[in-house]
C-alpha positions in Angstrom: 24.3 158.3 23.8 26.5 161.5 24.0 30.3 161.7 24.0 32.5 162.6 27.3 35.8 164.9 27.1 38.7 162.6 26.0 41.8 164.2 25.8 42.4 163.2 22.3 45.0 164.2 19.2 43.3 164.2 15.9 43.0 161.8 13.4 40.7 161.1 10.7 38.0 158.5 11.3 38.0 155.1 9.4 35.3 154.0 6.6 32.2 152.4 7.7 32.9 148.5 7.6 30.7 146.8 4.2 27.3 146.4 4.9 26.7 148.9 7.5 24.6 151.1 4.9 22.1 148.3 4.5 21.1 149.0 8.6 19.3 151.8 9.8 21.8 154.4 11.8 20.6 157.6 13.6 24.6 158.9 15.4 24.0 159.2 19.4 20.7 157.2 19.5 22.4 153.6 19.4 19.7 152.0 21.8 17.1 152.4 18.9 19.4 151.8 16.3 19.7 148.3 17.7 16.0 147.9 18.6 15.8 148.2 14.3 18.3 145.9 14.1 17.5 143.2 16.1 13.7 143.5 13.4 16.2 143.4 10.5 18.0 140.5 11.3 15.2 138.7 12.0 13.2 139.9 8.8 16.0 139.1 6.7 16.5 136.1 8.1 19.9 136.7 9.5 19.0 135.8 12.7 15.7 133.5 13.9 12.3 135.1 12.8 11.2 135.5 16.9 14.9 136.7 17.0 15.8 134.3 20.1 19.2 134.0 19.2 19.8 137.5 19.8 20.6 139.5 22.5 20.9 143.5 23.7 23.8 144.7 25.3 23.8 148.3 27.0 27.3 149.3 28.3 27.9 152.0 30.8 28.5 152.2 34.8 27.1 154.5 37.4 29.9 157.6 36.9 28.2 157.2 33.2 31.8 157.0 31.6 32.8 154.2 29.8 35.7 153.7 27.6 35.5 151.9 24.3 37.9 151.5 21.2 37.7 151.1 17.5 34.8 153.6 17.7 33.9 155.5 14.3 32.7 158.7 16.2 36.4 159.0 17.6 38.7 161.4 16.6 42.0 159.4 17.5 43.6 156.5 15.2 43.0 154.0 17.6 38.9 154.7 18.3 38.8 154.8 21.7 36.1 157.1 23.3 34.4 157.9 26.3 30.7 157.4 25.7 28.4 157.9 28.6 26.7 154.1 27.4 26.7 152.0 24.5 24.4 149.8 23.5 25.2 146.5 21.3 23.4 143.7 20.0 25.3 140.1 20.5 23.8 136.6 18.4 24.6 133.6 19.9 25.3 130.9 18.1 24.2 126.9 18.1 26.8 125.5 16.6 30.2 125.8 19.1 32.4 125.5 15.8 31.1 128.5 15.2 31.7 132.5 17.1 29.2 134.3 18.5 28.5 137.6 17.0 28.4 141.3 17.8 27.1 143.7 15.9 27.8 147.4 16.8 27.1 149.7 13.8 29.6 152.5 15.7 32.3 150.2 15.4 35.3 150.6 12.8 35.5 146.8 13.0 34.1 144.3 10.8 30.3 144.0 10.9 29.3 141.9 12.6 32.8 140.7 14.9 33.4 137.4 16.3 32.7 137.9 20.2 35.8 137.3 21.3 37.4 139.4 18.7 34.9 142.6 20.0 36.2 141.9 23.6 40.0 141.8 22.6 39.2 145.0 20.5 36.7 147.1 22.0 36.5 146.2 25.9 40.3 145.1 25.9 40.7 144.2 28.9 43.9 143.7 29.6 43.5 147.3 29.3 44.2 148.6 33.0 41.2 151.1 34.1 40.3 153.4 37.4 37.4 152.0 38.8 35.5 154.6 38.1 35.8 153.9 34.1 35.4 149.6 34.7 32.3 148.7 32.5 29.2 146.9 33.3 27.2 145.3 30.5 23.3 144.9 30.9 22.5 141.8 29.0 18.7 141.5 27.9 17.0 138.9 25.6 15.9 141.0 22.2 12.9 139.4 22.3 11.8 140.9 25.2 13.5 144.2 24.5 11.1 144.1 21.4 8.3 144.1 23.5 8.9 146.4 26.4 11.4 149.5 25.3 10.5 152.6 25.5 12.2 155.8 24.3 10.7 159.5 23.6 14.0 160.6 23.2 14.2 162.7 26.5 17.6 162.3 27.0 18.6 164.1 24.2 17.4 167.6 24.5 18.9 169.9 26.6 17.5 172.0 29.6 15.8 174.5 26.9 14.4 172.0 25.2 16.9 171.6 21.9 17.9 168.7 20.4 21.8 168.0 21.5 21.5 165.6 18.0 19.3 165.7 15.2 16.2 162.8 16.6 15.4 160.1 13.9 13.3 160.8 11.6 10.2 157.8 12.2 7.9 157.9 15.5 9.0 157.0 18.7 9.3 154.0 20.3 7.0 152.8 22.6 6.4 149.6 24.6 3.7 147.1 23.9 2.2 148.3 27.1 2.3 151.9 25.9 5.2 152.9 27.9 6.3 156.3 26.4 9.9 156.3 28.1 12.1 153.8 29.8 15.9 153.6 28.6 16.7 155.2 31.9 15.7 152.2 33.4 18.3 150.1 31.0 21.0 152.5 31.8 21.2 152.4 35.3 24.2 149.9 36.1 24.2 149.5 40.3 27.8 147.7 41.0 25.6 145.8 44.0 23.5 144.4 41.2 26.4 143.1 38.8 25.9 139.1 39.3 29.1 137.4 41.0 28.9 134.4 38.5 27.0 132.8 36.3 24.4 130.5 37.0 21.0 129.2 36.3 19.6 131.6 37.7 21.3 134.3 35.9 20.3 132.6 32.7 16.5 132.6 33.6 16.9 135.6 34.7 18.1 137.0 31.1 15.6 135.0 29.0 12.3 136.4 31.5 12.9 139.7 33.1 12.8 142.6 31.5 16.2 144.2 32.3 17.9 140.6 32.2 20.9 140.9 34.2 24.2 143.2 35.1 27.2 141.4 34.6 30.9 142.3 34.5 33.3 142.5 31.7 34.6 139.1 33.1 31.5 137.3 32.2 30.2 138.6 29.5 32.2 135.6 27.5 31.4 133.4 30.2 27.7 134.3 29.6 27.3 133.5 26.3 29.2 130.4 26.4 26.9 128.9 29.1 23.1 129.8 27.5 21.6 127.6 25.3 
């Protein structure tokens, strides 16, 4: 995850919402940050122990510029950035008295945020965008993420081999299959592949494929609202 010119006027960054610290956080490498979290919650028993109630999010499009606010790696007061992706991890809830929940560790919002809240705040999108900055949101069942991401980190050296962020410092992630590298597989975000509504199908599709499914900002609500 790197950061895109923004024209931008400086302002300090907010503090880290409570409870952050207690998650593992490497800056610009948010796709494993959220494969640890998604083990956390479910070790801690924050979420269920085969974490089924949980959910990865990547964000991004195919210009690979996506804007989102209330971002802590943003220099402006109001936290909007342009990140080439993002990468989230949503819990869906059983009880409907009750909000679903994102949890994005770069966020300056409370950790975790109601989904509806994270929409309003982060996507807002009432927000008029070009069409090349309208997000798509790859939506993929963490228990199958668990199982089948891959990252040797790749993306983030440059063409002479340095780092363009300081890596983690544990091994690499690699698939149960012993995949060594696949995130570019979860980035790519076709516009022919976003879903036109959501179905059955789209629902199966989530809980058994690999990638899950591309769906616009329009139904990511929708989505969540209509699983089990």
């Amino acid at each position: 995850m790197a950061t895109l010119d923004l024209d931008a006027t400086s302002s300090s960054s907010p503090a880290a919402p409570p409870g952050v610290s207690r998650f593992h956080h490497t800056p610009c490498y948010c796709e494993e940050n959220v494969y640890l979290l998604c083990k956390k919650l479910s070790e801690e028993g924050i979420a269920k122990s085969d974490g089924s109630d949980l959910y990865v999010v990547f964000i991004s499009n195919e210009k690979k510029q996506i804007p989102l606010w209330h971002q802590k790696a943003s220099p402006r007061a109001d936290g909007v950035i342009l990140w080439d992706y993002h990468v989230v991890c949503v819990q869906k809830r059983k009880d409907s008295n009750l909000p679903h929940l994102v949890w994005d560790l770069d966020s300056s919002l409370p950790l975790p945020s109601p989904l509806a809240t994270y929409i309003a705040e982060t996507i807002r999108p009432s927000f008029q965008l070009f069409s090349e900055f309208q997000r798509v949101f790859r939506i993929v069942h963490a228990p199958i993420f668990l199982r089948s991401f891959a990252s040797d980190r790749r993306h983030m050296k440059d063409s002479a081999g340095n780092w363009t962020s300081p890596p983690p410092s544990y091994e690499v992630i690699v698939a149960e299959d012993g995949t060594a590298h696949n995130l570019n597989e979860y980035m790519e975000m076709p516009s022919a592949d976003v879903v036109k509504s959501i179905g059955p199908d789209t629902i199966d599709a989530v809980l058994t494929q690999k990638l899950g499914v591309l769906v616009s900002e329009s139904h990511l609500e929708e989505f969540f609202s209509k699983i089990s």
